[in-house]
N, C-alpha and C positions, 0 to 999 in steps of 0.2 A: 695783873702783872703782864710786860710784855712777853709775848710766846718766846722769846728769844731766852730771857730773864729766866722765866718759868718752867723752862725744860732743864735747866739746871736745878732751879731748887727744887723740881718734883725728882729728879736726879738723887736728890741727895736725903729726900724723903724716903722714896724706894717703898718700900710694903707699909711703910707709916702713916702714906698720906691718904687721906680720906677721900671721900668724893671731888672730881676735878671738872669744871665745865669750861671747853675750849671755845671758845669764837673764832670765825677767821675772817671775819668781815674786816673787823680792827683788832691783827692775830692777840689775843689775849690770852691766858690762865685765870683764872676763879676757881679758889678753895673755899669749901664751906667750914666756919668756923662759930665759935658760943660769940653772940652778938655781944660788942664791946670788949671783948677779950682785952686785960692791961695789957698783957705780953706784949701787944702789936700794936701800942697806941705810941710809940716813938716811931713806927714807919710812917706816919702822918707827916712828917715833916720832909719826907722824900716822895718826889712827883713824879719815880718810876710805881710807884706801888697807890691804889686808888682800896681806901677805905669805906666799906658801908655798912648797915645795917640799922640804921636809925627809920625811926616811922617817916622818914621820906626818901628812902631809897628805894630802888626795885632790882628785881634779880629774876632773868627771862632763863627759866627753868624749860630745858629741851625734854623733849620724848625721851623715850627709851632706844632707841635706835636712831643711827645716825643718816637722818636724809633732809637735811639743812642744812646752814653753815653756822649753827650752834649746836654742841655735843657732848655727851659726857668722855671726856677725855679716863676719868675712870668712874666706872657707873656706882650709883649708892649701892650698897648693902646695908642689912640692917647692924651689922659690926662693923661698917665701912664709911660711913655719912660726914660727919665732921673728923677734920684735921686736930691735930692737938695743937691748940694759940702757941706755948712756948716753944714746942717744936718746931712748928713752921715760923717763926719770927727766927729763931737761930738759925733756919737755913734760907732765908732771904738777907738778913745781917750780913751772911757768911759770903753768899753769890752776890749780894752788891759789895761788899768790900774784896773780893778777893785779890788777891795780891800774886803778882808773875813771881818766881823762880828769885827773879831779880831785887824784891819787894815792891817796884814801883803799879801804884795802883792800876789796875785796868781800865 
């Protein structure tokens, strides 16, 4: 998701979300989450948010320390690793529709 995108929904995750890997080459967010997860199979149809985990995907897993420009935005722990699917699709829902004061969409 774009870094812009995803400093909101990990915002709104707060101590829920699980391991986060940042890129800043092309600023991105990656949560790791149960491959296929239903919950977030309706974000496929929106081309802010990039879906993977099928046997032809790949996912460039950084160090443990940040001295590149891939990183864990929040490091694994062994209670820490995967997001939970319905959570985190409720709060990307939530940050791509959000609505101004006004209601008009952002």
């Amino acid at each position: 998701m774009p870094l812009h995108l995803g400093n909101r929904v990990l915002a709104q995750l707060g101590d829920t979300s699980g391991a986060v890997i940042q890129e800043d080459i092309e600023p991105h967010l990656t949560w790791l989450i149960e491959p296929n997860a239903p919950a977030v199979q309706h974000l496929r149809a929106d081309d802010r948010c990039t879906l993977a985990g099928d046997d032809g995907s790949f996912l460039f897993v950084p160090g443990m320390t940040r001295d590149h420009l891939v990183w864990w935005r929040i490091t694994p722990e062994p209670d820490r690793l995967l997001t939970d699917a319905p959570r985190l699709a409720d709060a990307i829902t939530t940050t791509l529709h959000h609505r101004t004061p006004g209601g008009a969409a952002r």
